[in-house]
Structures are given as C-alpha cells and as structure tokens.
BALOBA-1460 file (C-alpha; in Angstrom, 3 decimals):
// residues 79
<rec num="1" residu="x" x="5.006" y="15.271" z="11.059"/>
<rec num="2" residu="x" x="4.032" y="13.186" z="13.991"/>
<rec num="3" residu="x" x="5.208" y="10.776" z="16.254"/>
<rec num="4" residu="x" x="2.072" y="8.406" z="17.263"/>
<rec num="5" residu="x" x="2.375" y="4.893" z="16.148"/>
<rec num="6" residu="x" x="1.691" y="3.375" z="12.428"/>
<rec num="7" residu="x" x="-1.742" y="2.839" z="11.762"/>
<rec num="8" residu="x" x="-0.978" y="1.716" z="8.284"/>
<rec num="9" residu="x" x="2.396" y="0.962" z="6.762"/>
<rec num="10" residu="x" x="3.461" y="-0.327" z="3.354"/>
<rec num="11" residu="x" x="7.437" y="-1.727" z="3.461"/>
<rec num="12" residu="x" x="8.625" y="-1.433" z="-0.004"/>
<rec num="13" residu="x" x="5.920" y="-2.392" z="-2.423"/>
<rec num="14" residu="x" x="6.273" y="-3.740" z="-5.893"/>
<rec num="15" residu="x" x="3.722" y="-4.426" z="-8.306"/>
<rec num="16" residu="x" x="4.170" y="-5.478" z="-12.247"/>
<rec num="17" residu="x" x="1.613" y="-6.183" z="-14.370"/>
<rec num="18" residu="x" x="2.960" y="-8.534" z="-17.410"/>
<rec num="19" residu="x" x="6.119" y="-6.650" z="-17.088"/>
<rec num="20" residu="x" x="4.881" y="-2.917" z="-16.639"/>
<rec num="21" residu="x" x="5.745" y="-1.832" z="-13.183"/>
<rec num="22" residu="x" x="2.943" y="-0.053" z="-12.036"/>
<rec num="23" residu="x" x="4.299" y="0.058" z="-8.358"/>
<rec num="24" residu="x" x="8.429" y="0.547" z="-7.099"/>
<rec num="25" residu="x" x="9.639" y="0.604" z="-3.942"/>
<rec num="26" residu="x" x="6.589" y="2.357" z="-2.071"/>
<rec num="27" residu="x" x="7.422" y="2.866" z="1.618"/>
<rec num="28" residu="x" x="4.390" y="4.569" z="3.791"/>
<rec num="29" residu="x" x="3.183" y="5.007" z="7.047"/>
<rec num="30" residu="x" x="0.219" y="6.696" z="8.257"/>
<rec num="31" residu="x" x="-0.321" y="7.165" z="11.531"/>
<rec num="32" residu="x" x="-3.809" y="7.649" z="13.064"/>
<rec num="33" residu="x" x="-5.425" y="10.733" z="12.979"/>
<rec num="34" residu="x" x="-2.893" y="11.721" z="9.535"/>
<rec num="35" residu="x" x="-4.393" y="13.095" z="6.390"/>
<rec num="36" residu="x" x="-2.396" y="11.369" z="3.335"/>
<rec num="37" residu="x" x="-2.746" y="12.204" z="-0.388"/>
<rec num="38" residu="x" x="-1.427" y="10.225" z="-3.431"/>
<rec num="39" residu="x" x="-0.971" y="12.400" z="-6.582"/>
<rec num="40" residu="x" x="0.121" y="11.934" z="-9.814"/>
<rec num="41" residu="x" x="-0.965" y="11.668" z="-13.551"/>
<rec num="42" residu="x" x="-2.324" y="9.205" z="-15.189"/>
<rec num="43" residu="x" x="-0.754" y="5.343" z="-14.702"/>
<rec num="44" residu="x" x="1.105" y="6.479" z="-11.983"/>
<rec num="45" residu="x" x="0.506" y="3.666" z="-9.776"/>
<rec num="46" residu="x" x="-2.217" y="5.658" z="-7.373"/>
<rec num="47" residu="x" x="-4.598" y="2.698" z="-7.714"/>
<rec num="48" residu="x" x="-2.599" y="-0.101" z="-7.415"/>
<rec num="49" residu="x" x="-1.533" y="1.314" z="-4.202"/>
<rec num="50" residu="x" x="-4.807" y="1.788" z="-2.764"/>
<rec num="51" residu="x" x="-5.744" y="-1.541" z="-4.413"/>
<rec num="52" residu="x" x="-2.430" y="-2.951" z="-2.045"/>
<rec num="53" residu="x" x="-3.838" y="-1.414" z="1.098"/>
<rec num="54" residu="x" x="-7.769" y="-3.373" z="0.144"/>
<rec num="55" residu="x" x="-6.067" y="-6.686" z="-1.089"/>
<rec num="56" residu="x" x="-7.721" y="-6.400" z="-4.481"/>
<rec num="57" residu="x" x="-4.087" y="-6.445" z="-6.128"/>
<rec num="58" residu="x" x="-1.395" y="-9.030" z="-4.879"/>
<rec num="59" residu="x" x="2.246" y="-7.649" z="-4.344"/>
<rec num="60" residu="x" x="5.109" y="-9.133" z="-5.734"/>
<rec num="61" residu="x" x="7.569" y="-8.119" z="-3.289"/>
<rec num="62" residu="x" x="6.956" y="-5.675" z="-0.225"/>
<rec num="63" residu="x" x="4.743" y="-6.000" z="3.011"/>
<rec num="64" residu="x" x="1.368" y="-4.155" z="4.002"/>
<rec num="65" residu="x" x="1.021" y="-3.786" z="8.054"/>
<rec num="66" residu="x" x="-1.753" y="-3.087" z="10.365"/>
<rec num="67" residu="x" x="-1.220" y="-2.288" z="13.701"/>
<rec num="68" residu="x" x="0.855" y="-5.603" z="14.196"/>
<rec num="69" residu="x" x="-0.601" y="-7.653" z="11.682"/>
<rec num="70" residu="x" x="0.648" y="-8.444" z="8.315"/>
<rec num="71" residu="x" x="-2.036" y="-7.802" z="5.957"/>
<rec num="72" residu="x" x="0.059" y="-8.631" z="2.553"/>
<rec num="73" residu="x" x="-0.828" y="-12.397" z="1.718"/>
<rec num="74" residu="x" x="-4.657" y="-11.751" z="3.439"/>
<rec num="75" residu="x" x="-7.810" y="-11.980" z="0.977"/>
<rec num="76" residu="x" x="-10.123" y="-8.990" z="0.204"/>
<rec num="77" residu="x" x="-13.069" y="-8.208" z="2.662"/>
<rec num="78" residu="x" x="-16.057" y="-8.341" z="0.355"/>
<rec num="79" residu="x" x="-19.019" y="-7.117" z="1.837"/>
C-alpha cells in the first residue's frame, strides 16, 4: 500500500436505480501511480462506479474528489 496523496477518491457512494441499489457505501482512493481493479459478477455495481468517477450516473448520497476538487455534482466531459 502506499502513502502518496489521493489522486482519486470516492467518500461513501450510493446509487439506486428505482429502488435497486446498485451502489452502497463505496469508499476508494487511488493514489497516483496505483493499479486498481473492480471485480465482481454480474450487477454488481462495477459500472455504476466507473460511471460515478465519469459523471455519466448521478449519486444519491456520497462525494467523488479530485485532487481538491469535488467532482460529484459536475457534468460529463463529452468529447
């Protein structure tokens, strides 16, 4: 594990769709230069997250950080 600063961190995420939760209490950092892996079987919530990190997916509860910037309530770059 290292020590280096957050690159990326996600504060206790929650996502429902209509009532399914397809995201509960994620807490992650990443720091830079760290290799991270999200596994799990189907409907797990693997997309959502990444779709948290991009914007595409809004969360109800929970914070997404850049280096000092909260990215949560942000829109989606779209090339």
């Amino acid at each position: 594990m290292t020590t280096a600063s957050p690159q990326l961190v996600i504060d206790r995420a929650n996502v429902s769709f209509s009532g399914f939760v397809a995201v509960s209490d994620l807490t992650l950092r990443v720091a830079q230069g760290e290799l991270r892996c999200l596994i799990g079987p189907n409907g797990a919530g693997k997309t959502t997250a990444l779709d948290l990190i991009c914007g595409k997916t809004r969360l109800a509860t929970g914070e997404v950080y850049l280096p000092v910037r909260c990215i949560s309530r942000t829109s989606p770059f779209i090339a």
